[in-house]
Structure formats: C-alpha cells, structure tokens
N, C-alpha and C positions, 0 to 999 in steps of 0.2 A: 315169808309170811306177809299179805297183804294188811295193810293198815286201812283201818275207816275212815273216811273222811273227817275231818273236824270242823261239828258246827260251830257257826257262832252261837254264844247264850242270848236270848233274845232279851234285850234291855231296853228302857225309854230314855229319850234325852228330852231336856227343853230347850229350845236353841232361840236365843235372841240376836238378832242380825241387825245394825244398826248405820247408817249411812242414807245415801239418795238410792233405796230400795225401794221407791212406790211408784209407780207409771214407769215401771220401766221392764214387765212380766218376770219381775222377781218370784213371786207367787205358785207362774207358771214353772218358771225353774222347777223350785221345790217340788211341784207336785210330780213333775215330771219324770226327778231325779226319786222321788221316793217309789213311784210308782215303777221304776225298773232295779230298783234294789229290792221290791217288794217287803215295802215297809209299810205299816198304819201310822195313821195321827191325823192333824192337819198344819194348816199353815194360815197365817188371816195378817192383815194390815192393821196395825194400834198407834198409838200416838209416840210411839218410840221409834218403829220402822216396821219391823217385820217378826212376827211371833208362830215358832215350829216347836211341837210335839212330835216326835218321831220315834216308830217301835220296832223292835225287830233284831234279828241278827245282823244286818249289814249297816246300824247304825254310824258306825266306825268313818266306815267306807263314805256313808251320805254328810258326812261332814267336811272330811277332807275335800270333797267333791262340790260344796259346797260355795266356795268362791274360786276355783277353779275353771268351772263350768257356766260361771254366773252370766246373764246378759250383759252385752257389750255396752249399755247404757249406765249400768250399773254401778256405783262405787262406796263397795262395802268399805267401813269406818272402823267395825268389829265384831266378833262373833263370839260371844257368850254363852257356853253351856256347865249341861248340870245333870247331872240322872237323877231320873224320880222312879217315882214306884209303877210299873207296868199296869195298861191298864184291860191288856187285849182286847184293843179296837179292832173294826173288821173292815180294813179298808182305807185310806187317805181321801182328804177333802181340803175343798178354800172353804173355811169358814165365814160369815158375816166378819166384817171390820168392826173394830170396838173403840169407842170413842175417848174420851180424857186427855189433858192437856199433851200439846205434841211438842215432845223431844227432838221428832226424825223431821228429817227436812226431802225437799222438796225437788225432782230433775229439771234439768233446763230443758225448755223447747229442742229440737233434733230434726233436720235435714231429712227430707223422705229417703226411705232405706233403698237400698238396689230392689230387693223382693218386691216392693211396692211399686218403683217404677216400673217392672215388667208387666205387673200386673195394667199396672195404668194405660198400656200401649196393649195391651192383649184383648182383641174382638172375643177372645171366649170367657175372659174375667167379667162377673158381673160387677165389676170397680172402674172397667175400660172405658176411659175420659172423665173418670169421675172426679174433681178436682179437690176433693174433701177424703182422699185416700189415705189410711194411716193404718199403722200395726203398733203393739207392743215393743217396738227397736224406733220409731218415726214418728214425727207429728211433735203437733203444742202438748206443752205440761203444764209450765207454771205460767203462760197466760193466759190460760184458761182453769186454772183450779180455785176455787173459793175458798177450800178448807184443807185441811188434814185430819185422818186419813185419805189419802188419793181414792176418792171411790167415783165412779158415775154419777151419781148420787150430790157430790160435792166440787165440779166443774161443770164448764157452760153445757156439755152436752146431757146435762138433766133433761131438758126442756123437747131432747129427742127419742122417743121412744125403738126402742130398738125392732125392726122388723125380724118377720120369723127368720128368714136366712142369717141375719148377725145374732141373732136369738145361737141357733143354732153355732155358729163358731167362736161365740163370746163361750161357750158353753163346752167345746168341743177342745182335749188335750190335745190333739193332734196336729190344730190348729193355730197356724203365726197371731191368730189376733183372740185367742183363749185369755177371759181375763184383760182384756184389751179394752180402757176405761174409753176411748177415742173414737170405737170402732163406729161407723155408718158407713151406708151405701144410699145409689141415687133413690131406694124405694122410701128411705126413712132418717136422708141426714140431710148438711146444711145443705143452699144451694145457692149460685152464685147468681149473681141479678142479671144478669148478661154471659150471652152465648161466648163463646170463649170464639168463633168466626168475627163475633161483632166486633171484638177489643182488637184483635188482630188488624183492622181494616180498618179502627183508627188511627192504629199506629203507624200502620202501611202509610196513607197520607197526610202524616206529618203530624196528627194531634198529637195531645197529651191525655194520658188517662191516671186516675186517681183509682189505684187497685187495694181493697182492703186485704190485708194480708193476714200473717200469724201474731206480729205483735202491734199492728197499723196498717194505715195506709202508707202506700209508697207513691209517689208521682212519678210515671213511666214515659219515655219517647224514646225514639228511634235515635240512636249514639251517632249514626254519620247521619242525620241531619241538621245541619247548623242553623237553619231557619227554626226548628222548635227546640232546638237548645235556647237561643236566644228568647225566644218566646219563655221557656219556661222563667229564666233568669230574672226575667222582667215581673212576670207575674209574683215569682217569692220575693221579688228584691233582693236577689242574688249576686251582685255584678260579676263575681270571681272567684268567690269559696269551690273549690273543684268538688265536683258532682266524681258518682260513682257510677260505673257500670254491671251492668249483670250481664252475663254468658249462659250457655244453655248447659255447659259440661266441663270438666277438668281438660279435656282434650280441647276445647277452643280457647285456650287461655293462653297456647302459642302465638294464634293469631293477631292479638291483641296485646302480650306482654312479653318482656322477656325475664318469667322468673326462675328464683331459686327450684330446686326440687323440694327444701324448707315451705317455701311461699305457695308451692304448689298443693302440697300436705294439707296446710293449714286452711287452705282456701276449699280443698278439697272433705274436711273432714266435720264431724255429725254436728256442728255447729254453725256452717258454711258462713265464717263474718266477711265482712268486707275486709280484704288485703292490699295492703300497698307494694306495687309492682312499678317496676321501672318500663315504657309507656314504649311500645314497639313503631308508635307513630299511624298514622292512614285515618285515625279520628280527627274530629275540628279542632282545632287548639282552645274552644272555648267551654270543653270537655273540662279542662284543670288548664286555667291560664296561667301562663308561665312556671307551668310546675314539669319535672320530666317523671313523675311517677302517678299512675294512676290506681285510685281504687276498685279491685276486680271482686266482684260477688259471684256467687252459681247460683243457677237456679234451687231454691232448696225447700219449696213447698209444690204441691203438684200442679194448683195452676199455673204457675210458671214454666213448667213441663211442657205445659200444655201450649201455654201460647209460644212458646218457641218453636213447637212442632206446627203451629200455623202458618205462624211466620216464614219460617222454613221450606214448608211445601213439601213435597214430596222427595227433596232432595235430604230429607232430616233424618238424623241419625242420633235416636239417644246416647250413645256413648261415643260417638263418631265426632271430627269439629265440624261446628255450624258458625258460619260465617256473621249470622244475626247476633247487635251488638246492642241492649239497652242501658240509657240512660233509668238508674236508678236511687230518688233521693227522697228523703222522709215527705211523709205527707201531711206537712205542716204548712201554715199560712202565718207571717208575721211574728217568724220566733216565736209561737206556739208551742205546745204539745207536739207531739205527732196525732195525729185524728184515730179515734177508735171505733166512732156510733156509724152512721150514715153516709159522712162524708161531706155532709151539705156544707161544710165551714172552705169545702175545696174544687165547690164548684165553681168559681170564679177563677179559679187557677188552670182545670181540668177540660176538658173539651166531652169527658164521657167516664162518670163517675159510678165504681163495678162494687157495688159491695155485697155483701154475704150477711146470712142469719142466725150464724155465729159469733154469739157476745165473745166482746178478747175481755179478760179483767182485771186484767195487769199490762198496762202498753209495755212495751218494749222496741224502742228503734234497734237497726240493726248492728249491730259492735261492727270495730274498726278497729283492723292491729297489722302489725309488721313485723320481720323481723331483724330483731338489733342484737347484736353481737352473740349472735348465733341463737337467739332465741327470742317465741314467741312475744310481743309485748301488745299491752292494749293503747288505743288510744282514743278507745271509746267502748264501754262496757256494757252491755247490755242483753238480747238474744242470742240465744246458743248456750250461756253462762251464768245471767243472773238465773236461779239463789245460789249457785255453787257457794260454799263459804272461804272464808283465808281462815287456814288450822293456824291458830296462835300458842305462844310458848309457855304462856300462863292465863290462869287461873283468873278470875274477878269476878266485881260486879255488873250485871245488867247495864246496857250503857247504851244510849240512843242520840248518833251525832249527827248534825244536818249539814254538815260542809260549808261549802264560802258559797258566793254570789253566783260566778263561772263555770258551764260544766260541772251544776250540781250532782252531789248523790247523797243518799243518807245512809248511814252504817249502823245493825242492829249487832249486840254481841250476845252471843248467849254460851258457858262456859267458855270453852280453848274455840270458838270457830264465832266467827267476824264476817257477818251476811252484808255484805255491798250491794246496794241496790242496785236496779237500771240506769241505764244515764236519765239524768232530771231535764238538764238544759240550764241555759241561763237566766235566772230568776229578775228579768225586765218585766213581767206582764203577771197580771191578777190570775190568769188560767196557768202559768206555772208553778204560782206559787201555791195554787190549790195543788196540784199534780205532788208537789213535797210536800204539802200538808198530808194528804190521800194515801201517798207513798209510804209516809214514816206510820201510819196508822196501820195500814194492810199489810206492811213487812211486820212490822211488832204481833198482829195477830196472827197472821200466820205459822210464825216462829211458835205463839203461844209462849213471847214475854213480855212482861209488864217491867221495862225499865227503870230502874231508881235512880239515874240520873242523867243529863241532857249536855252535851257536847256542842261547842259551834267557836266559828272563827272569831280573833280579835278584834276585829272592826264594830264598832260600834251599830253601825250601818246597814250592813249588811240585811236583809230580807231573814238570810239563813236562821242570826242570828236572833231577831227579831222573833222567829218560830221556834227558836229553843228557848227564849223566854217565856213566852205563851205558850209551853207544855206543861205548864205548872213544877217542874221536879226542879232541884237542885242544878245549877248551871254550871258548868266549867267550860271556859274561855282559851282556847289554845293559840297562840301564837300558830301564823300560817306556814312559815316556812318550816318551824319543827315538829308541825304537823307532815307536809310532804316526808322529811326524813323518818319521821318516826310508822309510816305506811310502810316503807322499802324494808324498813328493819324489823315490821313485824310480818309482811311475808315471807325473808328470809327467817324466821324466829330468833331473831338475837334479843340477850337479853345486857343486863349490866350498862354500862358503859358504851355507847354509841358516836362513832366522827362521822362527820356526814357534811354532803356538801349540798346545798339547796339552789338548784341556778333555773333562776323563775323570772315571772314578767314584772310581780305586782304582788305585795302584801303588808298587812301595818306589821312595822316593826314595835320591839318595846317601847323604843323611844318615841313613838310618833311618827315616825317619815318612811318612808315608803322602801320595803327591802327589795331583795330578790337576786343577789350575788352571795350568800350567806356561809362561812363555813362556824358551824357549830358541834357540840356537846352534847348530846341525849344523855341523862342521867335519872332513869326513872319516871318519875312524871314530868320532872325538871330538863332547862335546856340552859345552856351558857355558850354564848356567839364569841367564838375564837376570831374570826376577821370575818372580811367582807372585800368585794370591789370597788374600789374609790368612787365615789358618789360622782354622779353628773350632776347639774342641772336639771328640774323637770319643768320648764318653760310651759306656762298652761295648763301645770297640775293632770286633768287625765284627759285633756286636749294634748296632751303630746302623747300620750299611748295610741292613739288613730292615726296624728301624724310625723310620721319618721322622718320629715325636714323640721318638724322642730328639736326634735335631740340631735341632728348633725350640728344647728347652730348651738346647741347649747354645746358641744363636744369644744368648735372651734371657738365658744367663748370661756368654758376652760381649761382651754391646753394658751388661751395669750394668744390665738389664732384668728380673732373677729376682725381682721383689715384684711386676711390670704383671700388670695384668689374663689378659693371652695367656698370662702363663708359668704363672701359679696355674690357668690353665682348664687346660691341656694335661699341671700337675703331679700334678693332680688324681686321676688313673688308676693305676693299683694297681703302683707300683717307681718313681711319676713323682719323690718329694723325695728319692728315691738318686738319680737319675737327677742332678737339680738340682743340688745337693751335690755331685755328681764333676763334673758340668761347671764349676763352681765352681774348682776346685783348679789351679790353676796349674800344676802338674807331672804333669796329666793328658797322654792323646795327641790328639794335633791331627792338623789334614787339610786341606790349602789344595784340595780335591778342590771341582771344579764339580758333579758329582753329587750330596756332601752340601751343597749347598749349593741344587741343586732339592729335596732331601730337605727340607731344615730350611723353605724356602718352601712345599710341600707340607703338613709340620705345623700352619706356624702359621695357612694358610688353611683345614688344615681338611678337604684334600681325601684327604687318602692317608697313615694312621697307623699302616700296618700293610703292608709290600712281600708279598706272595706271590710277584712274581718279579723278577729285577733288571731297574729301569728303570721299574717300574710308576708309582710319583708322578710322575716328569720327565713319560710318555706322557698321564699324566691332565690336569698343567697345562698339556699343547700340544695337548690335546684342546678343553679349558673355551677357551682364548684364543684369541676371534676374528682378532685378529690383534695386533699389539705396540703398545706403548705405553710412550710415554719418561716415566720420572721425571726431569727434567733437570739434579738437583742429589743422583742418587740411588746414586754413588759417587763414589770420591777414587782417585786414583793420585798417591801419594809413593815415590822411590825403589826403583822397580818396580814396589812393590804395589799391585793393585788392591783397594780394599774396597768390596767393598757392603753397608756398615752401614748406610748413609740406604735404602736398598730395604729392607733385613730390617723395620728400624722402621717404614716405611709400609704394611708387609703387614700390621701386627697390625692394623689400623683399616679397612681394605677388605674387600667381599666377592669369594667364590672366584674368579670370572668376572673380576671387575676386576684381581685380585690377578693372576693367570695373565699378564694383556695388559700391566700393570707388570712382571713379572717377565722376559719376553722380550724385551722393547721395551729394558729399560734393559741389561741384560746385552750385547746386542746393543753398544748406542750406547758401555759401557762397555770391553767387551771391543774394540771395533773403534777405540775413543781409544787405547788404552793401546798396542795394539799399531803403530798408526799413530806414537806417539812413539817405538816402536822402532824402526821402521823409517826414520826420519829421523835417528836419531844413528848407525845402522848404513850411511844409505846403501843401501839396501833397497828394490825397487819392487815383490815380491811376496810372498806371505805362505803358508805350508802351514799350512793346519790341521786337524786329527786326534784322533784320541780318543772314546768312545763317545758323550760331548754331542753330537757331530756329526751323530747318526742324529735327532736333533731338526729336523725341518725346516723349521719357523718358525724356531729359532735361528741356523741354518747361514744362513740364507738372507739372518737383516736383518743377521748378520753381513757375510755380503759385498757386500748393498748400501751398510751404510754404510764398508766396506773401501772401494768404489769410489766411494764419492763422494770420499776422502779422495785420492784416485790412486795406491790400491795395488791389486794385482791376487787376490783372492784365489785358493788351488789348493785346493781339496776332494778326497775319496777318493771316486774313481767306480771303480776297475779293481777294490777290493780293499774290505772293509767297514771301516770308522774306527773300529771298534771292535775288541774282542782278536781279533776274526777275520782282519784285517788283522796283529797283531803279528807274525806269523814273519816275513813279507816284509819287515818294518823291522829284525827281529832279521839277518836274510842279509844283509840289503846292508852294515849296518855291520861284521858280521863277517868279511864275505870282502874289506872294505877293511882293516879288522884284519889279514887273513891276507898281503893282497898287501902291506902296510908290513913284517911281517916277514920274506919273501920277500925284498924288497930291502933288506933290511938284512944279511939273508944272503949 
C-alpha cells in the first residue's frame, strides 16, 4: 500500500538574527533561501540586526539553513525565534529598514572579492577598469557608514544616485550585488581624479604619489627604488621606522618573502592587513633598516588592481606573481592623522596627489599583525577589523575609555562585547587629539550608547586623560600596566582571580616612578603588584627613553661598573660624564621598565644609541638574534625581584649578534622562572601576559615555551595589540567592574 506524502503544516516564525548582519547581503541570503523553500514573509534591517517573518511548510528547513548558508562576511551572534499566528502572505520581500536605537553592529571594510576582480579585468563587464567595484561579499563598510541601520540612504554613497543598470541589479535576486548598499559603476559612481596610466607613470619614474584609498590616503613608490624611498623618508621625517610594501597577489609574496603558509593566509584573507614576513632580501635596505622582516600588504581595493596591472604591462597576471613591488605607508604628514578630504595637507610630500569623491567617515589606517606562537596577533588595529567587537565574560555598565598617550584607541562597551576603535596614533598634535575626540563621539553613536562613565590612564598628564575629564561623566583612573593585563584577560574571558605579567616600556606606577617589568594580581576591579624588575636608573627622565646610551650608563653605574671599559667607551660622547654622574646619584629616577632595559642592552652592544622611533633598539636586537640563547646563571629572583645583572655584565664582553641571542634566551628562561614561582604560591595554572615587549616575537614566544614546559599555560594578546593600542580595553573592563561594585553598593 502506497503512502502519501507528508506535508509540512504551514506555520510562521519570527526570526531575529543578531550579529554583523548588515552590508554583508544578509538580506539577500534570506530572501534567497526563502524564495527556494517557497515560503512568504519578509526580511528588513532594524536596529538590532536583521528581522524575518517566514511562512510556510519548510519553515523548519529555512532556519536550520539559516547560518549554514549565511554570507562569508557574515557573523551571526544569535538567532531567536518564535511562531506567531499565520498570516498567508503571497510572496517574500526586503522590506524598508526601520529605525530605533541600534543594538546590532556594524562589518569591517573587506578586500575585493575574486568575482569582482574578474569582473574588473573583463572588456565585456561594464565594471572593466572601474576602480570603485564592489559587491555584497567586497568593498568599504564601516568607513563609509554614518548610521545604523546599514542602508544606502545612511553611508557616503547617498550622494550617488544609482543608474538604471545598478537600478536593475541592486533590485535583481539573481544578482551578486542584489541589496548591495556599495554598488556603482563608471555611469553613476565615484571617480578617481587621475587616469590610473597617469599614477602608473609617476611611479615608473621614481615619484611618490599620495592615493586616497578605503580608509585614507596612503603614500606610494616604487620598492626597489632607493632614491624615492629616501626621498619619501625625508619628506615624513622618517629616518628608519620601516615602511611597508604592497604586492599585486598571494602568489608574489614568494618573491619578496619568505613566509609561513599562517602568514600567507593571513595576509591573503578578507581583510588583507599588513603582515610581518621575514624579508627574502633584493629590496634597499632602507625599506626596514636594520630589521630582517618586512611588512607585506595585497593589493586589496581595485585601484590597486589596477595600477599593478600597469605597472606590469602586459606581462600581468592577476593571480599569477608579479614582479612589481610598492612601497606602501600611511598618508600622513608630521604625526598626523592619516589624511581623508583632498589630500592637500600631502602635497608637499607627494609628487602627484589621486583622490576620489567618495567621502571616507571613519579614517582607518591600515592594521599590522603577525604571527606569534602560532597565532594571529595585532600590532596595529584598525582596517579589515575595526568595529569587530571583543565578546566579554560579563555583564556591566556602559563604559567609555580613551587610553594612554602612545598608539591611542578608545574603547566603547556595550553589554558582553567591548568595541576597540581604529588605531588613533600618538596624541603629540592638536589634529590628533581632535581625531580621539571625533572618534569617542562616532563610535558611541554609532553603537547608539550613551556611556555612564569614562575610563583613562594614571598619569596625570596624559592628553587621553585630560579628554576623559572633559566628558563630563564620572572618571576612573587605571593604573597602565594592569590595564594591558586586564585587556589579555578579558579576550581570553577570564574572570576571578588573574596573574599576569606586564613587560612594557613606560607607565606611572602607584607609587609615582615609572613601571614597566610588572608581575601582578587582577582582582576584579582591583590590582596587587607581586614583584617587578630591579629598577635601573632613568638618567634624563624621558630623555633616556630616545636614547639607549643613556640606560647602558646607567646599567654600568648600577651594577659598580662606571670605571669598565664599556662605561668609559659609551661616556665618551659629548653629555656621556653628566650622563654618568646622574646615574650615579642615588636619588635619581628609576624604571623597573623591560623596555629600558632592551635599551640599556642595546647601548652596551652597540647596536642602537640613538631611538628615532619607539621600540627601534628592542626591533634591531630581535633582528641581529638568530635565535635565543640561555645565560644560565644570568639572573637572581629574591623576594619578587627579578635582576638581570649577571646578563647586563656578560653583554659588555660579547659581540652584537651573540649579545642579542643572550639577551632573549635569558630574559626568556628568566622571566618564565619568576613567574612560574608565582604561579605556584598563588595556585595558578595560567599566566596573561601583555605589554608592548610582547610585540617582540622571539621573546613572546621562548617565553611561552618555557611557560609550558614548566605546566603553565601561557594567554598572549591576539584580539587587541599588547601594546598601548590594546590599553582602553583593559582600562573598560576594570572600570565598568568599578562601576557595577558601586551600583551594588547602591
């Protein structure tokens, strides 16, 4: 006996979808997915994410399916439904967007897709050379959105009307750019100010060009020419900070690096940041002086496509390697911003200045990451990732932190997720500290929260904090270093009880004097410092953080070493026996800082006696060190402190090379003892550690090897950078535990 089929009963859901579901053809999904189940309802964009009515017999089906099937841009957060009462609609639709305060947040800018670049190079696409090409999976998000909901309506491309043909496939299911807030072509989008031959041809002979991009301007030349590298150097007042290059494809990154299949991924995928790659050599050495790893970017917007396919010539192969290698570095002038309007602030830097008429309205320079013990980490935050949020373990109040002075950012929280701005920059200059003014305003409203209170560094000083006073809300004040710990610990989500080690350059301690070797206590909102590095000398206050010959004298005047040899060569140089004589003095200022204390190792080997930028000596010694090397009697730990006086004194007798692979190797074996005997009187089986030494990745790394040999688990900073770029996030979560204690005390 043949059986019927059994239908489904036809039923309605209401489905709330919540996460970065907007500019990313979530929409299209749905409609997609409903329309081959053949179901009715619709689907529309509100200020939570994404809101679905769906009827029918295969509703079951269209939910399972639901994030499954979702766009690769995508990242559903949760999905919420509910059956209502059937209402037999005839048909599925996007409905208008509906406005009200926004819960749902917002996708990061994305790397042109494959589909787009074929298009891009296709004579029968009408998009072929168009350099403003983007679909539903590609293209700017959140620098170019104004509002939420993600609509046309409410990003830069308002001001462009769509022609019949995008008419047509904004409109059209079948089509990649359906629902596509982005879309334009050359009849009716932006358009670049210069021929994409022109830029090519001044790069050909050696200028520099200032190209406005997705989240700025960048300043471009040609990589193997050493005459306009130097040039450009001159122009930023760069002498040595190492620039980045851009490549055309995943496939040229042979040519020019030699990386991981990790570092290839990363560099390769929808976010395309700058990667640090260890440097295959055939560029100028004035590319990243004295460094052996270089920064490698893809091209990841279409003029960039574009002009590599000039450049290239007819020997060019989008997916193929291209030999063509540019220098590519923010396009700022004078520790600035990076520029967003016209470009005019970089015409004096530029030789041929390309901008576009499309407003950006959110800058974002380009992020900078690598990878350290086995996984991604940042060391500069911003496109491809700002607003992703960091998921937090608890609960709180609204909380708006502005970070320290260095490598600003500012952190907005809204329940469990913790929005970390773009990189700010260092708050030297009036137009920066506008840029964190502007910043903490546009991330707050965008988020749609109104903060109850205001987070910033201990320093009295500081710019940051300076602007969390003048927000008018309630202020809490974090110590810097258990700020960096308490960032690591809240993107792993730990809660309770936290040991952490903070190995930094620079921060006010409680006491007043300058930290930055730190091991402490997280306890809630609270911290308690367990030890530290025996203090040096800070000869010059923050004249010795520039120069690394003054913490070698102050090393050799106190290990009782200011008549050796080392101290006399190094005093030698014109302010070196004041130098001497104040590190001398006992009632001078000190600095348990790991930083001066790569400084002072730096001097006495010799290699870096003069910083042009921060961090430059540490970079050069983990350049020089093939790899680490233990001095095994080459510090003490008494009563918290660790000293490495037996290491300082074996540097003065070694050369650079040697000195570097001693210097890592014991720090390493040292720092992972000391903290291993905290962790055993605490009862402790994992360790955060943070702080700008951390972006060292020979150090990070023999740290956590010998971490785990000992059977602790090391946690490193991969969501956020370890360095003050990471500070507001550590400063938020202790202060809105601050704020929820006084809450219940209320």
């Amino acid at each position: 006996m043949l059986m019927e089929p059994v239908i489904p009963r036809p039923e309605r859901l209401r489905v709330r979808v919540r996460g970065a579901v907007q500019g990313v053809g979530f929409r299209p999904h749905v409609y997609r997915l409903a329309r081959r189940l053949d179901l009715a309802g619709f689907v529309l964009n509100d200020g939570d994410g994404v809101l679905v009515e769906v009827e029918g017999g295969g509703v079951r089906t269209f939910l399972a399916a639901l994030v499954d099937e979702a766009p690769p841009l995508a990242r559903v957060d949760s999905v919420d439904s509910m059956v209502i009462a059937t209402r037999g609609d005839a048909g599925f639709a996007i409905a208008d967007s509906r406005g009200g305060a926004a819960t749902t947040r917002l996708a990061a800018d994305a790397a042109t897709c494959a589909a787009c670049r074929v298009e891009l190079f296709d004579p029968a696409s009408r998009f072929h050379h168009y350099p403003f090409v983007t679909c539903t999976q590609c293209g700017p998000r959140f620098t170019m959105a104004a509002a939420l909901p993600y609509d046309r309506a409410t990003t830069a491309m308002a001001s462009f009307p769509m022609c019949d043909a995008c008419t047509r496939d904004y409109h059209d299911p079948d089509s990649r750019r359906f629902h596509a807030e982005s879309i334009a072509c050359p009849a009716c989008g932006p358009q670049l100010s210069h021929a994409i031959a022109d830029i090519a041809e001044v790069l050909r002979g050696g200028g520099i060009v200032a190209l406005k991009g997705i989240g700025g301007f960048q300043l471009l030349c040609d990589a193997g020419n050493a005459d306009s590298i130097a040039r450009l150097r001159a122009a930023k007042r760069r002498p040595a900070r190492p620039f980045a290059i851009m490549l055309a494809n995943a496939a040229s990154i042979p040519l020019f690096a030699e990386a991981s299949p990790a570092e290839c991924r990363l560099a390769a995928g929808t976010a395309a940041p700058i990667v640090l790659m260890r440097s295959r050599g055939g560029l100028p050495a004035a590319i990243a002086p004295g460094l052996d790893r270089i920064g490698v970017m893809l091209a990841h917007a279409p003029v960039h496509h574009l002009l590599f396919a000039a450049l290239a010539g007819p020997a060019f192969s989008a997916e193929g390697p291209v030999q063509v290698s540019l220098v590519a570095t923010s396009g700022n002038a004078g520790g600035e911003p990076i520029a967003i309007d016209d470009g005019a602030a970089l015409a004096g830097i530029a030789d041929l200045v390309v901008s576009h008429d499309r407003a950006i309205l959110h800058r974002a320079d380009d992020s900078v990451m690598q990878v350290i013990d086995g996984a991604p980490a940042f060391l500069r935050r911003a496109r491809g990732f700002v607003p992703e949020p960091v998921a937090l373990a608890e609960d709180g109040p609204d909380v708006i932190a502005f970070g320290g002075h260095l490598k600003s950012t500012v952190t907005v929280t809204r329940g469990r997720e913790a929005f970390v701005s773009q990189h700010i920059g260092d708050l030297d200059d009036a137009a920066t500290l506008r840029f964190l003014r502007d910043t903490a305003a546009r991330l707050s409203d965008l988020l749609g929260v109104t903060p109850q209170l205001a987070a910033c560094d201990l320093h009295p000083d500081y710019v940051s904090t300076r602007a969390a006073e003048a927000s008018g809300l309630p202020v809490r004040r974090v110590q810097h270093h258990a700020a960096h710990l308490a960032a690591v610990a809240a993107e792993h989500r730990l809660t309770g009880a936290v040991l952490g080690a903070a190995l930094d350059g620079h921060g006010l301690g409680d006491d007043g004097t300058s930290w930055g070797g730190e091991l402490m206590l997280l306890e809630s909102a609270s911290h308690r410092r367990l030890g530290n590095l025996k203090a040096l000398p800070l000869p010059g206050g923050d004249r010795a953080t520039r120069e690394p010959w003054r913490m070698a004298l102050a090393a050799c005047a106190e290990l009782g070493l200011a008549g050796s040899p080392a101290a006399q060569r190094i005093a030698a140089r014109p302010g070196g026996p004041a130098v001497l004589a104040l590190a001398q003095r006992r009632d001078g200022a000190r600095t348990t800082s790991l930083g001066r204390l790569f400084d002072a190792a730096a001097g006495l080997l010799g290699v870096c006696d003069v910083q042009s930028f921060e961090g430059e000596a540490a970079m050069r010694l983990e350049a020089l060190a093939a790899g680490p090397l233990v001095l095994e009697d080459g510090f003490r730990v008494a009563d918290g402190i660790l000293d490495f006086s037996p290491l300082l004194v074996a540097l003065m007798d070694v050369d650079a090379a040697t000195g570097a692979r001693l210097l890592h190797g014991t720090l390493a074996r040292g720092i992972a003892s000391w903290l291993a005997a905290a962790a055993l009187l605490h009862g402790q089986q994992r360790f955060v550690l943070g702080g700008g030494c951390l972006m060292n990745r020979l150090l990070g790394e023999a740290i956590a090897a010998n971490l785990r040999q000992a059977g602790i688990t090391p946690l490193l900073a991969h969501a956020v950078p370890p360095n003050d770029g990471g500070l507001s996030l550590g400063q938020a979560v202790i202060a809105r535990r601050h704020g929820a204690t006084i809450a219940g005390e209320n």
